[in-house]
C-alpha positions as CSV (number, residue, x, y, z in Angstrom):
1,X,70.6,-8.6,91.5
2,X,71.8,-5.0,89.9
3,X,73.1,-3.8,86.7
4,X,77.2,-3.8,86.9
5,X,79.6,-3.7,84.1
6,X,82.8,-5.8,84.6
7,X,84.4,-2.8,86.7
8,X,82.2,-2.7,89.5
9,X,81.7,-6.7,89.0
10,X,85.2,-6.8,90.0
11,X,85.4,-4.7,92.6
12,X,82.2,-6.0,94.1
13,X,84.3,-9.1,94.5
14,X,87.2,-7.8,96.1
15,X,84.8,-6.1,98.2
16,X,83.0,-8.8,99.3
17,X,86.3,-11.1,100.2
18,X,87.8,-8.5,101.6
19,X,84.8,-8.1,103.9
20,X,84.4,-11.7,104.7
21,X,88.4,-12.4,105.3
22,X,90.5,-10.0,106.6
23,X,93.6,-11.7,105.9
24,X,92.4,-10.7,102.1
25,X,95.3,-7.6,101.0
26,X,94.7,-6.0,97.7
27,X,97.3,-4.3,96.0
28,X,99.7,-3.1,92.8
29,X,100.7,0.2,91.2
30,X,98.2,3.2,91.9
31,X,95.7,0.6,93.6
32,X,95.5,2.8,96.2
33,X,95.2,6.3,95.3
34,X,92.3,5.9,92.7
35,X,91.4,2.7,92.5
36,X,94.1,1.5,89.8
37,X,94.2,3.0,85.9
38,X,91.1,1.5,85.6
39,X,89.4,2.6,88.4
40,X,88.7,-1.9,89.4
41,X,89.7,-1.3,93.1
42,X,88.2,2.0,93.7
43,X,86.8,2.8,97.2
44,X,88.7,-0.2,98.6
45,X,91.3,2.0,100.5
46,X,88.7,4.1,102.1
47,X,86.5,1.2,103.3
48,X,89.2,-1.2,104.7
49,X,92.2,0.9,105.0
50,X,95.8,1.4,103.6
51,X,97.1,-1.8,105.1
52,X,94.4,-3.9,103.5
53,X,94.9,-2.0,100.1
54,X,97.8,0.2,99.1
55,X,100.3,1.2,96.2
56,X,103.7,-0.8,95.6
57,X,106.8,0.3,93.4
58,X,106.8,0.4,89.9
59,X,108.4,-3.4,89.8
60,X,106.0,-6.3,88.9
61,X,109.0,-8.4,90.0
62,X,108.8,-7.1,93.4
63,X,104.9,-7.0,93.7
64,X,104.8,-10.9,92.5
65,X,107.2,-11.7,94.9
66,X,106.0,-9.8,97.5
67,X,102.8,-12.0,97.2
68,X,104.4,-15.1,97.2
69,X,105.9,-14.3,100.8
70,X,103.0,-13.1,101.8
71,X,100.8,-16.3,100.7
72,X,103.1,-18.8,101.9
73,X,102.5,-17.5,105.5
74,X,98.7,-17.7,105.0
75,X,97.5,-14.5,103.9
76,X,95.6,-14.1,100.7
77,X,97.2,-11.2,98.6
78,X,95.6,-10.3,95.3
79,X,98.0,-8.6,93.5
80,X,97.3,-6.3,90.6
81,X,99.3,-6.1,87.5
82,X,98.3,-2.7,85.5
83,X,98.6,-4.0,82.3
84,X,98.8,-8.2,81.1
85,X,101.7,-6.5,79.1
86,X,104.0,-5.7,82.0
87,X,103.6,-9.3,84.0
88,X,106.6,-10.4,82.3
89,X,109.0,-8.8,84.4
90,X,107.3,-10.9,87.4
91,X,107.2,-14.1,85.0
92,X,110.2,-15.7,87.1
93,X,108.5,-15.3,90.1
94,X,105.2,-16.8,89.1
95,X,106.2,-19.1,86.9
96,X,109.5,-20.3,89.4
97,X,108.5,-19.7,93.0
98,X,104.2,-19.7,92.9
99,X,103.9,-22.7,90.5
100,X,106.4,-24.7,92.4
101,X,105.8,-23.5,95.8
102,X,103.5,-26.7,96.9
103,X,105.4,-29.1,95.1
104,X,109.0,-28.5,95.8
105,X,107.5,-28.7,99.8
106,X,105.7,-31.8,99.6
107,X,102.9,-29.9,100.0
108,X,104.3,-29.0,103.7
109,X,103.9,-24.8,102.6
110,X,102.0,-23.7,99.6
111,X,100.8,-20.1,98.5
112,X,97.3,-21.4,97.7
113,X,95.8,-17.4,98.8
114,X,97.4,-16.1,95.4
115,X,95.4,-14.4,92.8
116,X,96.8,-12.5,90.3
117,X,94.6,-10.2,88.6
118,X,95.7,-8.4,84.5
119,X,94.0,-6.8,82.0
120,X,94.5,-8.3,79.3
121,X,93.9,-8.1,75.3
122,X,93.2,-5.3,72.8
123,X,90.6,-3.7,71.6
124,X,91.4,0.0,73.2
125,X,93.9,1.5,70.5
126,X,96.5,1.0,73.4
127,X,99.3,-0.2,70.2
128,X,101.8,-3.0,70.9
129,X,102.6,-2.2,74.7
130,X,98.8,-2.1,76.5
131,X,97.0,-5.0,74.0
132,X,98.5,-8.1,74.8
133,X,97.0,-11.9,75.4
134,X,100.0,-13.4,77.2
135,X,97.7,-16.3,78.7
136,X,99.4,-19.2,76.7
137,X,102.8,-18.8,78.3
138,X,101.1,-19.5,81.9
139,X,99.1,-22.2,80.8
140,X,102.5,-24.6,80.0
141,X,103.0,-23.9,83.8
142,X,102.1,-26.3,86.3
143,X,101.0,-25.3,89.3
144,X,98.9,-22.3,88.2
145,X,95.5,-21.8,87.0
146,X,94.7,-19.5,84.2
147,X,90.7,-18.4,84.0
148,X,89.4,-15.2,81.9
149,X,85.9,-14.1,82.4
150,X,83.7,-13.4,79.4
151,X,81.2,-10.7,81.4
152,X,80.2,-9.0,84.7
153,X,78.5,-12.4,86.3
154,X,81.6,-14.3,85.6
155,X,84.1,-11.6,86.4
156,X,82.5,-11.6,89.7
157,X,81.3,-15.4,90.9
158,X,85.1,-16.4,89.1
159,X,86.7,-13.7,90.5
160,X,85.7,-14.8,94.1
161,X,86.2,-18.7,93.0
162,X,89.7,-18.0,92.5
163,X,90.7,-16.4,95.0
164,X,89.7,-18.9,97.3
165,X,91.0,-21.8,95.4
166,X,94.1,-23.9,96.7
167,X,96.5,-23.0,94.0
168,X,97.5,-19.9,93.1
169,X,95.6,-18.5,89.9
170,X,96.3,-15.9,86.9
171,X,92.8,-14.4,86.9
172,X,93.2,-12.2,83.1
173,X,90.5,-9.7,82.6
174,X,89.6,-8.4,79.0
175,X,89.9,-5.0,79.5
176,X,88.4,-3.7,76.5
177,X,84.9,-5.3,78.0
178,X,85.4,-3.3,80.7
179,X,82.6,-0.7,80.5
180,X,81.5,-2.4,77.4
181,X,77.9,-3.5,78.9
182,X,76.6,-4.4,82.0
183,X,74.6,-7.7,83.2
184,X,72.9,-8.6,85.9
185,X,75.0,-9.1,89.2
186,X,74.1,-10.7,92.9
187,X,75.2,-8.0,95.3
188,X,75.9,-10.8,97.5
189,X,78.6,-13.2,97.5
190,X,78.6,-16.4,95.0
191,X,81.4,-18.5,93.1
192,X,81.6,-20.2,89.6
193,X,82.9,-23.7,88.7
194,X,86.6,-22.7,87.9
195,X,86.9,-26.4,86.2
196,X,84.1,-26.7,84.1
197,X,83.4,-25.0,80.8
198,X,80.2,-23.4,79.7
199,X,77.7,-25.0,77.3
200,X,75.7,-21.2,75.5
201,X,74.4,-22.7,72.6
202,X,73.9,-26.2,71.4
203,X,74.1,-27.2,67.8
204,X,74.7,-29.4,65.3
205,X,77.2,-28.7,62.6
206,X,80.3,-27.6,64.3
207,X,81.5,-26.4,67.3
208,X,82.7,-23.3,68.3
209,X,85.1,-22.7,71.1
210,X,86.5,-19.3,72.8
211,X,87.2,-16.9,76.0
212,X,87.1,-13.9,77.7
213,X,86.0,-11.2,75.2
214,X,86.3,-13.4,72.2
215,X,82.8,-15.2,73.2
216,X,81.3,-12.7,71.8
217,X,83.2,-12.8,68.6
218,X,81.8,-16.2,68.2
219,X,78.3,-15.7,69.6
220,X,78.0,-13.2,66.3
221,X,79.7,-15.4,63.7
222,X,77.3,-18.4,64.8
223,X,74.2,-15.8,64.3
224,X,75.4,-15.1,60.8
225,X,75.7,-19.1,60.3
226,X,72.7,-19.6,61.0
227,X,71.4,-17.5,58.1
228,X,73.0,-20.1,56.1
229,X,71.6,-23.0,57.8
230,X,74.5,-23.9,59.8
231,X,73.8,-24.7,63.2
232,X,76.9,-23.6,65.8
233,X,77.1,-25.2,68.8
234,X,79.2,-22.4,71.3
235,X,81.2,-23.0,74.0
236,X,82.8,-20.7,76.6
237,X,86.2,-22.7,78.5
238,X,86.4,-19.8,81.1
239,X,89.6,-21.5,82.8
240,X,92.2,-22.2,80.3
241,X,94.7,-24.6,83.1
242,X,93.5,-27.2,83.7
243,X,90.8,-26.6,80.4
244,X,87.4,-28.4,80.4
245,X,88.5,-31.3,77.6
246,X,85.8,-33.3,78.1
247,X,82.7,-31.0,77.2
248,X,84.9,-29.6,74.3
249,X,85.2,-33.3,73.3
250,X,81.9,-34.2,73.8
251,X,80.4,-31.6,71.7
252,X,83.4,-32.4,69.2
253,X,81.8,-36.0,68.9
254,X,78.4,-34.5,67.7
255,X,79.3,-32.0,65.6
256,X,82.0,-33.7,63.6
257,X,83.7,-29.8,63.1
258,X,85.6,-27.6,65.7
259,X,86.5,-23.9,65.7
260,X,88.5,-22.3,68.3
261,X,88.8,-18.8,68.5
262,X,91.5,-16.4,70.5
263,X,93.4,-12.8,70.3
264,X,96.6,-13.8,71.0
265,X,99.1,-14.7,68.1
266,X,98.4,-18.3,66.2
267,X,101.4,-19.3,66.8
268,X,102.2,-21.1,70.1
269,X,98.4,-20.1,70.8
270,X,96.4,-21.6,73.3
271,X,94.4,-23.0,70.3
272,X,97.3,-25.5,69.2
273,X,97.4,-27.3,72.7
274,X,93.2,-27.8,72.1
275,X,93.5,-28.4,68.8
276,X,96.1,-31.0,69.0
277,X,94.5,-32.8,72.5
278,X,90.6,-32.8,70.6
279,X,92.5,-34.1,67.4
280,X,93.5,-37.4,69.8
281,X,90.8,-37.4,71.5
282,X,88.4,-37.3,68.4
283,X,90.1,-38.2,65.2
284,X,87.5,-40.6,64.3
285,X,84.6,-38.2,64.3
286,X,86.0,-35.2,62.7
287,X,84.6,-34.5,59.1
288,X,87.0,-31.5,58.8
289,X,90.4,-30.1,59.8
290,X,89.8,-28.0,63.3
291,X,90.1,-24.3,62.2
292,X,92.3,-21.7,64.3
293,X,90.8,-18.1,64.1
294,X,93.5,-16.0,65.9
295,X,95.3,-12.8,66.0
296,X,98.5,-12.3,63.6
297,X,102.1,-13.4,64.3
298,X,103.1,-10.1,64.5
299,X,103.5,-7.1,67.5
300,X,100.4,-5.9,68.6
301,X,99.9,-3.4,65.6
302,X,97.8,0.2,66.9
303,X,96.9,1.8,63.3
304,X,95.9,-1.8,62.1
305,X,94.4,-3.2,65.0
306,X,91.2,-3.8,63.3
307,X,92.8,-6.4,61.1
308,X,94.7,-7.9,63.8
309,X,91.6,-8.8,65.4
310,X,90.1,-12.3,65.0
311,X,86.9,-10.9,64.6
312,X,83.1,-12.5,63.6
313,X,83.2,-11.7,59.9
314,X,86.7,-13.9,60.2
315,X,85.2,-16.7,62.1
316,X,82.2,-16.7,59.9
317,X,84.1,-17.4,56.6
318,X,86.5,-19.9,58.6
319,X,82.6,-21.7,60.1
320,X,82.0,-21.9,56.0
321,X,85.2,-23.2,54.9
322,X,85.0,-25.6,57.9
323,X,81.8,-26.7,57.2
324,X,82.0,-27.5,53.0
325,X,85.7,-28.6,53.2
């Protein structure tokens, strides 16, 4: 085990499958000069060459596609978008050709080797254009899976996960955890459960639901519930298609109250899909409505972007209001 922050999690990763599978190719715009805009695939070009990791056009359309055909004849392309903001352009070909690709074959071709890698969300004063949670638009996709790691162990062991998995996957990385801290890391390889969400805090009054960077956000509002006697129970769903119903459920039951917590806008959100599927599942239980703490329904705003954010001091009062409705 050694100290990485997300970064070298991440490249540790793509080092290690790239190592261990050489039909593994890595690359997007600027991959393969520096190591991308962030610097997440550094070191890759000089260690496996420029076949194995190299710069495409400026055309997410093209790089997208570009994958698929190489996929569907058994290679296992991770391709980088720069920003989670600029995947839209590509959205036709993911959405179209890799979601469908097994299906509309009988499962005769597939492009199982896909991985798709963004940063994704705000918290960098990047303004409307670099900030950007776009996850909820994939997860109304079949075909695809949609996972978001919450810190350096996960980016790496879900990282790996996914791109061995036999469907292609959207793997969203918050950027703005980045460099943010570091954990510790295997060196070697490992993989996380891409189908099972993470239990980080068990409690008794309500539950509290959330990924990728906004764990945190929760992690802090339960602290500052506790100083009121509320107990949180916290859960991390880590893969957002297909999502882990059954533990959110199943902590639902206990608690009675649920909370889920995400970046992008309210509307349309993520949240909805869980709050209206928990809301079936455990209408009998709940003591209170379930509480959506999300970003505004409004472009991603750069001089306000403290106020977009659904932060812990937001969560908290919602955990209050949930809790004496």
């Amino acid at each position: 085990m050694i100290e990485m922050n997300m970064l070298q999690a991440i490249n540790s990763a793509l080092d290690v499958a790239m190592e261990q599978d050489e039909r593994v190719l890595v690359f997007g715009e600027d991959v393969g000069h520096f190591g991308g805009v962030f610097r997440a695939t550094s070191k890759l070009k000089e260690k496996f060459g420029a076949d194995r990791c190299f710069n495409t056009p400026l055309t997410e359309q093209g790089i997208v596609g570009f994958a698929n055909g190489l996929a569907s004849h058994g290679m296992l392309p991770i391709a980088e978008i720069q920003f989670a903001d600029y995947i839209f352009p590509a959205f036709d070909q993911i959405v179209n050709e890799s979601a469908k690709f097994r299906y509309r074959s009988g499962n005769q071709f597939n492009v199982a080797g896909l991985t798709i890698r963004a940063p994704y969300g705000g918290g960098i004063a990047g303004g409307l254009y670099h900030s950007q949670s776009p996850e909820a638009y994939f997860t109304h996709t079949p075909g695809l899976k949609v996972v978001i790691p919450r810190d350096p162990f996960q980016a790496k062991g879900l990282l790996l996960a996914s791109i061995r998995h036999p469907d292609p996957v959207v793997f969203f990385e918050p950027k703005r955890l980045y460099r943010a801290s570091v954990a510790e890391v295997p060196e070697q390889d490992y993989e996380l459960d891409l189908s099972q969400a993470e239990l980080l805090q068990t409690g008794t009054d309500i539950t509290l639901l959330a990924w990728g960077a906004q764990v945190e956000m929760i992690q802090k509002a339960a602290s500052l519930a506790e100083r009121d006697g509320i107990s949180c129970e916290v859960i991390d769903l880590k893969t957002l298609m297909p999502w882990d119903r059954n533990t959110v459920a199943d902590s639902v039951t206990k608690t009675g109250r649920l909370l889920i917590n995400h970046e992008a806008p309210l509307t349309g959100g993520f949240a909805s899909e869980i709050a209206a599927t928990i809301q079936d599942m455990c209408f009998l239980h709940l003591e209170s409505p379930i509480e959506r703490v999300c970003g505004l329904d409004t472009p991603f705003p750069l001089c306000h972007e403290k106020e977009y954010m659904p932060d812990h001091l937001k969560t908290y009062e919602a955990i209050k209001a949930s809790v004496h409705y």
